[in-house]
Structures are given as C-alpha cells and as structure tokens.
GUDOMAR-568237 format. One record per residue: residue in one letter; x, y, z of N, C-alpha, C, O in turn. Coordinates in nm, 4 decimals, always signed. Last residue first. Example, Ala and Ser with C-alpha at 12.3 -4.5 7.8 and 13.67 -1.06 7.14 Angstrom:
<recs>
+------+----------+----------+----------+----------+----------+----------+----------+----------+----------+----------+----------+----------+
! rest !      n.X !      n.Y !      n.Z !     ca.X !     ca.Y !     ca.Z !      c.X !      c.Y !      c.Z !      o.X !      o.Y !      o.Z !
+------+----------+----------+----------+----------+----------+----------+----------+----------+----------+----------+----------+----------+
!    S !  +1.2850 !  -0.2250 !  +0.7080 !  +1.3670 !  -0.1060 !  +0.7140 !  +1.2900 !  +0.0030 !  +0.7870 !  +1.3409 !  +0.1138 !  +0.8039 !
!    A !  +1.3190 !  -0.5690 !  +0.7800 !  +1.2300 !  -0.4500 !  +0.7800 !  +1.3200 !  -0.3300 !  +0.7800 !  +1.4236 !  -0.3319 !  +0.8465 !
+------+----------+----------+----------+----------+----------+----------+----------+----------+----------+----------+----------+----------+
</recs>
This chain:
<recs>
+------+----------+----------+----------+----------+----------+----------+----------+----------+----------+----------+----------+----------+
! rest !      n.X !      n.Y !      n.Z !     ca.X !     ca.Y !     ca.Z !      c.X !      c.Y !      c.Z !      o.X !      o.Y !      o.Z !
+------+----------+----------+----------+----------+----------+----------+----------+----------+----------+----------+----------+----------+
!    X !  +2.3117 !  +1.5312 !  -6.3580 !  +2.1186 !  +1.4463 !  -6.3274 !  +2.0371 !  +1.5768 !  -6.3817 !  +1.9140 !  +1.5763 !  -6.3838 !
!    X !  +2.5886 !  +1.3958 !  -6.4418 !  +2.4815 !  +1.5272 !  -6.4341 !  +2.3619 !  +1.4577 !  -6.4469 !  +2.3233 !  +1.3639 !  -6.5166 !
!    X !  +2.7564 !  +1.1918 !  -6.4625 !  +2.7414 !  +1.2152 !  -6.3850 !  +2.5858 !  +1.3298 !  -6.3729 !  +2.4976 !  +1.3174 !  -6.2880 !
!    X !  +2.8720 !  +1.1476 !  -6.7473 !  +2.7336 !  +1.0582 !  -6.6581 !  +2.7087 !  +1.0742 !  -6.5575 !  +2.6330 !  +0.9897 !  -6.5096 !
!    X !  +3.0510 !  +1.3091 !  -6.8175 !  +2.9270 !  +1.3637 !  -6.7683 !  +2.8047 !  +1.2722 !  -6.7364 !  +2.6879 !  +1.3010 !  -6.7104 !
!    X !  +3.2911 !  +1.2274 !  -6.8703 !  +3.1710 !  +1.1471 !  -6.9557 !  +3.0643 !  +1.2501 !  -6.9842 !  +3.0071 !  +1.2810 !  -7.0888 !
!    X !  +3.4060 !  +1.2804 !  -6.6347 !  +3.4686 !  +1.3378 !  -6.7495 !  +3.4045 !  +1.3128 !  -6.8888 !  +3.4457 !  +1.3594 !  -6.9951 !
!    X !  +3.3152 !  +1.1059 !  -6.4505 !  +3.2915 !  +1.2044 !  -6.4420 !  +3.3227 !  +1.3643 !  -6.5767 !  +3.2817 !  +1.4794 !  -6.5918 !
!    X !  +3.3698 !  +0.8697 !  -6.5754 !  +3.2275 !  +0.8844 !  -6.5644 !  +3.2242 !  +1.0450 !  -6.5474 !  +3.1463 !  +1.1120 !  -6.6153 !
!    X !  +3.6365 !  +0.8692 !  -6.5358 !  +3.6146 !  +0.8826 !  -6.6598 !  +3.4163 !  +0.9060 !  -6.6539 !  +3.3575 !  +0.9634 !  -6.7456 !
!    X !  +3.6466 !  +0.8520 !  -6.2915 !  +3.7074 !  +0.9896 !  -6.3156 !  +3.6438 !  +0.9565 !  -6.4783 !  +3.6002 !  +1.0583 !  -6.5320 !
!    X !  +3.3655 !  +0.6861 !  -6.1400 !  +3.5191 !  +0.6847 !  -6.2088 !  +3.5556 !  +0.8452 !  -6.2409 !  +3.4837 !  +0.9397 !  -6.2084 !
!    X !  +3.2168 !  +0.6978 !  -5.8201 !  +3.2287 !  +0.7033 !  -5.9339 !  +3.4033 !  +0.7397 !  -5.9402 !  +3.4948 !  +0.7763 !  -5.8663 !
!    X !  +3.0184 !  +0.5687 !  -5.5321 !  +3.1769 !  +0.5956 !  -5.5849 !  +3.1575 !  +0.5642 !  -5.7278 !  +3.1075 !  +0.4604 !  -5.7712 !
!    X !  +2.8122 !  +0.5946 !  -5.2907 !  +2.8211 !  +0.5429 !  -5.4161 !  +2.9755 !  +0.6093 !  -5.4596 !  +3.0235 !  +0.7041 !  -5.3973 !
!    X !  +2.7355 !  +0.3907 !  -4.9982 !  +2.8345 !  +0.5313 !  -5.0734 !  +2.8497 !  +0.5284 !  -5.1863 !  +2.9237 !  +0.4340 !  -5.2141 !
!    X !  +2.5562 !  +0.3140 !  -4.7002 !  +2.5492 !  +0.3261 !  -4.8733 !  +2.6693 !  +0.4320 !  -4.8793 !  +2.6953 !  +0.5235 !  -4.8011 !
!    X !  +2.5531 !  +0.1588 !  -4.4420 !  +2.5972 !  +0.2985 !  -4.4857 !  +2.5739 !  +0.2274 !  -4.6215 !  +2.5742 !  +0.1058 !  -4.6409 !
!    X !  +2.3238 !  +0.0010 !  -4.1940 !  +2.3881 !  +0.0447 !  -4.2895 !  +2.4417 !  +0.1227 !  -4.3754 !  +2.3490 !  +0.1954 !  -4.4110 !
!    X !  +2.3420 !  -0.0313 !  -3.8523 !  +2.3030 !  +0.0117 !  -3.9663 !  +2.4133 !  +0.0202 !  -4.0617 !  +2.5341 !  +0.0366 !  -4.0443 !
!    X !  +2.1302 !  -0.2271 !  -3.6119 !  +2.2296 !  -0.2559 !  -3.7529 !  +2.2138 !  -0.1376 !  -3.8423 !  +2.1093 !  -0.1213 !  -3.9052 !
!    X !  +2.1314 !  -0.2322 !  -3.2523 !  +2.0892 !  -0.1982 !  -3.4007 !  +2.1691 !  -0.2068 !  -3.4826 !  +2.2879 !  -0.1976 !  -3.4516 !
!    X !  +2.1011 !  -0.4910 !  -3.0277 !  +2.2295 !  -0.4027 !  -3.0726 !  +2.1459 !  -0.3266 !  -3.2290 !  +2.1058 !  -0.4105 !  -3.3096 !
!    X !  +1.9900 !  -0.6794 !  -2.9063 !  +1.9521 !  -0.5246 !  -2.8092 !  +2.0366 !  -0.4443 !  -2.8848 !  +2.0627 !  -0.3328 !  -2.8398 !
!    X !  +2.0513 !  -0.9866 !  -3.0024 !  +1.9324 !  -0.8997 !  -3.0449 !  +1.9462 !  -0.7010 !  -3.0216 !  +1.9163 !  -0.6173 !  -3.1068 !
!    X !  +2.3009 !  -1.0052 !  -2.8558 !  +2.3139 !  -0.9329 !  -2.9635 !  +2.2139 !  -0.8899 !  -3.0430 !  +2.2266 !  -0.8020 !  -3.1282 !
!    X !  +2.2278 !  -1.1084 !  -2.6142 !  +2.2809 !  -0.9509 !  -2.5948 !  +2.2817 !  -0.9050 !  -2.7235 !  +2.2673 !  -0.7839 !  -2.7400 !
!    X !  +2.0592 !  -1.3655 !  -2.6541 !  +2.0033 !  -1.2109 !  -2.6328 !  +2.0779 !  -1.0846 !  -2.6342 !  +2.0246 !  -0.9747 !  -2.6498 !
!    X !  +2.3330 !  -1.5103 !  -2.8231 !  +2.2460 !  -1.4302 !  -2.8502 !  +2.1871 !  -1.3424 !  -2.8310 !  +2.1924 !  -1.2418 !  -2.9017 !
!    X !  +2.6561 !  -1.3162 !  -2.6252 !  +2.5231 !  -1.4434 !  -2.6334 !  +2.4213 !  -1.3862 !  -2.7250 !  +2.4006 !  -1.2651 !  -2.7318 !
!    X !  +2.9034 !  -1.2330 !  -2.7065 !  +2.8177 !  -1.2046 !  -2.6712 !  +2.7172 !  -1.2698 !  -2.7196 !  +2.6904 !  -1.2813 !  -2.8392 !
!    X !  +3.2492 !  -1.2734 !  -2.6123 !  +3.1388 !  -1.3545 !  -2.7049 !  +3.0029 !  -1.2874 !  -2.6572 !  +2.9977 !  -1.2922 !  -2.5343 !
!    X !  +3.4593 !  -1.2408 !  -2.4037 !  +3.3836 !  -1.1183 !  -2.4790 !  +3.2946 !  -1.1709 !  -2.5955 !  +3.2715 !  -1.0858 !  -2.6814 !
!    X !  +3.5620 !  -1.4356 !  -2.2613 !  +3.6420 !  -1.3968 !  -2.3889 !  +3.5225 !  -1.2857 !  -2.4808 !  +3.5180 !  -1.2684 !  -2.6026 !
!    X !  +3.4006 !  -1.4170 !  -2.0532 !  +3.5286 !  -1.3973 !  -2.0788 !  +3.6139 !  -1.3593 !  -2.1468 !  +3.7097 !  -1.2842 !  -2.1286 !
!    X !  +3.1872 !  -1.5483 !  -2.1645 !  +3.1777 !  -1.3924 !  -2.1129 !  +3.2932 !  -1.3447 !  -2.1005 !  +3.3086 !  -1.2269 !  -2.1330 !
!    X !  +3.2537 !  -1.7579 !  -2.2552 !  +3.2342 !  -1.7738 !  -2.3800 !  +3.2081 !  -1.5541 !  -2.2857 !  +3.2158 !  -1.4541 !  -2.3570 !
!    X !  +3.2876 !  -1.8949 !  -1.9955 !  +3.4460 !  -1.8963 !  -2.0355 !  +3.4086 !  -1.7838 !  -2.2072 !  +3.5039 !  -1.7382 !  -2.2704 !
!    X !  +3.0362 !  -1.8944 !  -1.9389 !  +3.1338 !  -1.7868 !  -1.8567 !  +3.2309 !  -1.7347 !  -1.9379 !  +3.2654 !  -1.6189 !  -1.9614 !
!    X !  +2.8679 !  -2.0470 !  -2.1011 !  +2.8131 !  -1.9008 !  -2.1003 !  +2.9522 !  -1.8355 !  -2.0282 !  +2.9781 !  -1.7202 !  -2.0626 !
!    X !  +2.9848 !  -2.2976 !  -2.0178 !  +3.0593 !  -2.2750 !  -2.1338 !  +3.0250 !  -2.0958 !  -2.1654 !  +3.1038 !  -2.0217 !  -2.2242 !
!    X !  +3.1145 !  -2.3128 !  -1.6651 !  +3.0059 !  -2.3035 !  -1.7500 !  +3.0514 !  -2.2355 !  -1.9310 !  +3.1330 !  -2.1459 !  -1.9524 !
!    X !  +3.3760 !  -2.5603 !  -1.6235 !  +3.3338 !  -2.4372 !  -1.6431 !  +3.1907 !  -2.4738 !  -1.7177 !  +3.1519 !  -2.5709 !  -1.7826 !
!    X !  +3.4784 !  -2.8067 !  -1.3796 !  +3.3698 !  -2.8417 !  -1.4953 !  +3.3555 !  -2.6885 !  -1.5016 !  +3.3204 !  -2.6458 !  -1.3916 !
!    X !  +3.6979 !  -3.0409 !  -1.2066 !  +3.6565 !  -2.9023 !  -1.2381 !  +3.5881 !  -2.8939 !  -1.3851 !  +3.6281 !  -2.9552 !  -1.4841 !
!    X !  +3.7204 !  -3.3374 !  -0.9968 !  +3.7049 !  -3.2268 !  -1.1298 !  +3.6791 !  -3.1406 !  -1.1198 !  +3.6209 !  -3.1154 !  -1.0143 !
!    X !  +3.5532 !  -3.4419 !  -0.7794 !  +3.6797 !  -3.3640 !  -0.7623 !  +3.7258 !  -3.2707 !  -0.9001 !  +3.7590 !  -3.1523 !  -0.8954 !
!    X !  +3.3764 !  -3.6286 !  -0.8517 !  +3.5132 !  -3.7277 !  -0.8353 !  +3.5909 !  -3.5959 !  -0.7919 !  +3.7073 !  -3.6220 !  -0.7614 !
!    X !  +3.1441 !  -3.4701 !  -0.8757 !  +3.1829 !  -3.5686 !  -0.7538 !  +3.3112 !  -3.6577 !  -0.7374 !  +3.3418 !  -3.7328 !  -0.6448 !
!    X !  +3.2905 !  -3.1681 !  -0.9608 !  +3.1923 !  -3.3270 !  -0.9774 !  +3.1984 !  -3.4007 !  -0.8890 !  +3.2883 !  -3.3796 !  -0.8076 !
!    X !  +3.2496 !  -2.8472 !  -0.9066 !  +3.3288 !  -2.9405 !  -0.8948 !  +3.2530 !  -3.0782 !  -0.9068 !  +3.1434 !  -3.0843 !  -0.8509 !
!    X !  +3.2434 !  -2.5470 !  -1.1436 !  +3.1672 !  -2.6611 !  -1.0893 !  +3.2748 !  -2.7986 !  -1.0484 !  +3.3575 !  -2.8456 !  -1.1266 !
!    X !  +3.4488 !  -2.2388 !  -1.1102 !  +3.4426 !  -2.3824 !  -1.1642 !  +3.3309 !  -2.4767 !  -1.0506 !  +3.3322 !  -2.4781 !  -0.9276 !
!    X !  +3.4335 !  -1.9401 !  -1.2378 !  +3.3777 !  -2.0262 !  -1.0673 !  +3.3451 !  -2.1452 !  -1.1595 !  +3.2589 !  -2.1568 !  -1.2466 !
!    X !  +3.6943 !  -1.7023 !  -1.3656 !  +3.6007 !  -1.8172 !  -1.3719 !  +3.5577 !  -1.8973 !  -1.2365 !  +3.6361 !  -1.9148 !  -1.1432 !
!    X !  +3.7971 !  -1.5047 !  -1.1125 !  +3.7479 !  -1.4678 !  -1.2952 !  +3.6559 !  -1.5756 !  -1.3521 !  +3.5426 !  -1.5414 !  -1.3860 !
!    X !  +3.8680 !  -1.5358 !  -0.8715 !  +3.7606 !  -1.5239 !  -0.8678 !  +3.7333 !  -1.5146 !  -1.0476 !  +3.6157 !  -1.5226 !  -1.0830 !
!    X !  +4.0901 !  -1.5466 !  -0.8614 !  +4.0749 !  -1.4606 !  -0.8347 !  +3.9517 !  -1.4217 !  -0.8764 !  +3.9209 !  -1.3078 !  -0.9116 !
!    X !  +4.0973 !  -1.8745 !  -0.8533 !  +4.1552 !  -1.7888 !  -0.6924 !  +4.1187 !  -1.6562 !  -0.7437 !  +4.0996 !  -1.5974 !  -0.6372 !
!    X !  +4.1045 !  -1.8883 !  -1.0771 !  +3.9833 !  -1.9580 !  -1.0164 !  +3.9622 !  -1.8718 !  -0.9136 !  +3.8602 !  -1.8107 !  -0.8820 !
!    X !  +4.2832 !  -1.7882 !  -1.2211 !  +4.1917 !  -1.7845 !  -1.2201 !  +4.0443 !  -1.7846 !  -1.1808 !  +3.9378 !  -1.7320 !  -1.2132 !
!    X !  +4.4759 !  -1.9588 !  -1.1246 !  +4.4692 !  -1.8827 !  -1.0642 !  +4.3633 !  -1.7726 !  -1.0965 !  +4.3483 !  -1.6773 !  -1.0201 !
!    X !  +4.3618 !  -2.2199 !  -1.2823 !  +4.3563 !  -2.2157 !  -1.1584 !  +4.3815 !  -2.0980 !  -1.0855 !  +4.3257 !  -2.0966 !  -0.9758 !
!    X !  +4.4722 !  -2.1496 !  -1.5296 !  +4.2735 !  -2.1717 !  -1.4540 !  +4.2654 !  -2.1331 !  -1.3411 !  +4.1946 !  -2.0448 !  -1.2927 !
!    X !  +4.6991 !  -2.0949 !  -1.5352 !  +4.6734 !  -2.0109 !  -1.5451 !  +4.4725 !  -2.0483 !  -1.4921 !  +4.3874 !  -1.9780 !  -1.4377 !
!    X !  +4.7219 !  -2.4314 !  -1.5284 !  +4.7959 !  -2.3304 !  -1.3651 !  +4.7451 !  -2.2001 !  -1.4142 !  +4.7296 !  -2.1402 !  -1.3078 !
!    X !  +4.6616 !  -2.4879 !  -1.7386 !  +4.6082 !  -2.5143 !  -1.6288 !  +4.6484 !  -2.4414 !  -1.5118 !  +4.5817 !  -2.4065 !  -1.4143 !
!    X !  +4.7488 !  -2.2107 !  -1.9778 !  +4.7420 !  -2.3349 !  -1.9084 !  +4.6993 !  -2.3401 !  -1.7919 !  +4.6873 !  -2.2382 !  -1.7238 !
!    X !  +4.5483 !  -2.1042 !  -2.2762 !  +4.5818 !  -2.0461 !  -2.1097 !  +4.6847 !  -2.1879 !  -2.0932 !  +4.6962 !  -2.2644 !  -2.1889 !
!    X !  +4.3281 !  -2.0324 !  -2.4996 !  +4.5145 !  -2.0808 !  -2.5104 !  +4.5681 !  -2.0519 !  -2.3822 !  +4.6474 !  -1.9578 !  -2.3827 !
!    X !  +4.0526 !  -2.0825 !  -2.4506 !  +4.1202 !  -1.9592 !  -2.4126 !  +4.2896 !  -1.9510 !  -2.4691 !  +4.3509 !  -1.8443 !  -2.4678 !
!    X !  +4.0101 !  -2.3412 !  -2.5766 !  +3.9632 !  -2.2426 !  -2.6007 !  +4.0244 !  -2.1092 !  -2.5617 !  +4.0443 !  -2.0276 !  -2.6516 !
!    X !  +4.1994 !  -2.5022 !  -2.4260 !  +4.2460 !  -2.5087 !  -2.5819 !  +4.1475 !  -2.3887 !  -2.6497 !  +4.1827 !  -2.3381 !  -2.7562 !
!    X !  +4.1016 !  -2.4799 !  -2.1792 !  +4.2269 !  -2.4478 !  -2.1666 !  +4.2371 !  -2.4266 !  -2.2890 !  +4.2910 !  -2.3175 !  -2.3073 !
!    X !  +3.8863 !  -2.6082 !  -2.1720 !  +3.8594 !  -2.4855 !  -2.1559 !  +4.0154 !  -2.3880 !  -2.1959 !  +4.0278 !  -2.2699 !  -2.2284 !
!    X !  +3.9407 !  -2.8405 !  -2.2272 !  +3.8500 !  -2.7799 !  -2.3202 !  +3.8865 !  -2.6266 !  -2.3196 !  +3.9078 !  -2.5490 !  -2.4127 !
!    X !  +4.0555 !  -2.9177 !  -1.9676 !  +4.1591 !  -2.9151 !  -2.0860 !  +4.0683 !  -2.8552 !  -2.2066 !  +4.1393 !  -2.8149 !  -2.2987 !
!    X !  +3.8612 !  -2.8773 !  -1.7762 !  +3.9455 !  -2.7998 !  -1.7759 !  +3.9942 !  -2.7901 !  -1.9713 !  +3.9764 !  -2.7050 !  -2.0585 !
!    X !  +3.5797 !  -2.9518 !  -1.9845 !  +3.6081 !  -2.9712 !  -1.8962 !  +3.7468 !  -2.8758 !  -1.8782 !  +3.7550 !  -2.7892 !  -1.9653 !
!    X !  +3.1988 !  -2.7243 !  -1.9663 !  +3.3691 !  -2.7895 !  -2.0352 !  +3.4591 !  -2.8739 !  -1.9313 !  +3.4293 !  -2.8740 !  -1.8119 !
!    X !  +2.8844 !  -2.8028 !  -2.0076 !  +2.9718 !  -2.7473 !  -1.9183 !  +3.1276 !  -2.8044 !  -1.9813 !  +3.1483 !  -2.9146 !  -2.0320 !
!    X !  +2.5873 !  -2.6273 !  -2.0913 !  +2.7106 !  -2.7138 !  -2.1446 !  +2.8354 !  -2.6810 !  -2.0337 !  +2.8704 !  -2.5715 !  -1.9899 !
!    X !  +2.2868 !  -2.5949 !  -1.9046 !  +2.3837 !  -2.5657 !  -1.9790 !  +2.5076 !  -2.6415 !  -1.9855 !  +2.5363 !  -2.7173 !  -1.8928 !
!    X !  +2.0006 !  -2.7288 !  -2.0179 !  +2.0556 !  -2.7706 !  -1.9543 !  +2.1871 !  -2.6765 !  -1.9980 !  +2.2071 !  -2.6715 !  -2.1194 !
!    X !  +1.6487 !  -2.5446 !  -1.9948 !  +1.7608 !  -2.5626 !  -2.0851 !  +1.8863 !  -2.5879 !  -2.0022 !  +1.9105 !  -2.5029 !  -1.9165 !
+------+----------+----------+----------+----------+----------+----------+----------+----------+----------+----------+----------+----------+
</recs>
C-alpha cells in the first residue's frame, strides 16, 4: 500500500501553520519531510494526520465502546404513578 504524500502548501492549509512554521518544524525534528528530486518537500499524510492527534484506523479498532442507558422520567409520570412496577 503506497502512502499519500502532501505537498508543503497542503500541509500548511491542513495544520493552519505557515511555511516558515514547517520548516522549523522540520529542524526540530516534529515532521521528516521527503525531498523529490527537484528539491521539494513532500510530508507523509500518516505523520501530519499523528500530529494533529487523528488516530488511524488500527489504533481505533484497540479502543472499546461503551454505552450508557439512563432512563429519565416526567414529574407528571411520577405524580401519575406510572412509575410503580
């Protein structure tokens, strides 16, 4: 499976950063940009998407779901006595 790669200005309109914020980015190591052969900078879309705390499918299989029930009655139900079982 080939992964998607962005280019800066993608990456920039996803995070709301600017380019000078990538770049120091880059320097502190937070995103590791792919360079192309012309010199570009290309992010992996899995980084910029770890970054911003997106959690990939497999991480969100490993999570359990539960559900709460609460039932809520009226004051007039209760003053009815539809309440007594």
């Amino acid at each position: 499976m080939t992964k998607k790669l962005l280019t800066t200005s993608e990456v920039c309109i996803i995070l709301n950063v600017t380019r000078w914020t990538l770049a120091k980015w880059e320097k502190a190591n937070k995103l590791k940009p792919i360079r192309t052969s012309g010199g570009h900078r290309r992010f992996h879309e899995s980084e910029v998407n770890e970054l911003m705390g997106v959690k990939t499918p497999s991480e969100a299989q490993n999570h359990k779901v539960v559900a709460v029930y609460c039932r809520v009655s009226s004051h007039d139900q209760k003053s009815k006595g539809d309440l007594d079982r």
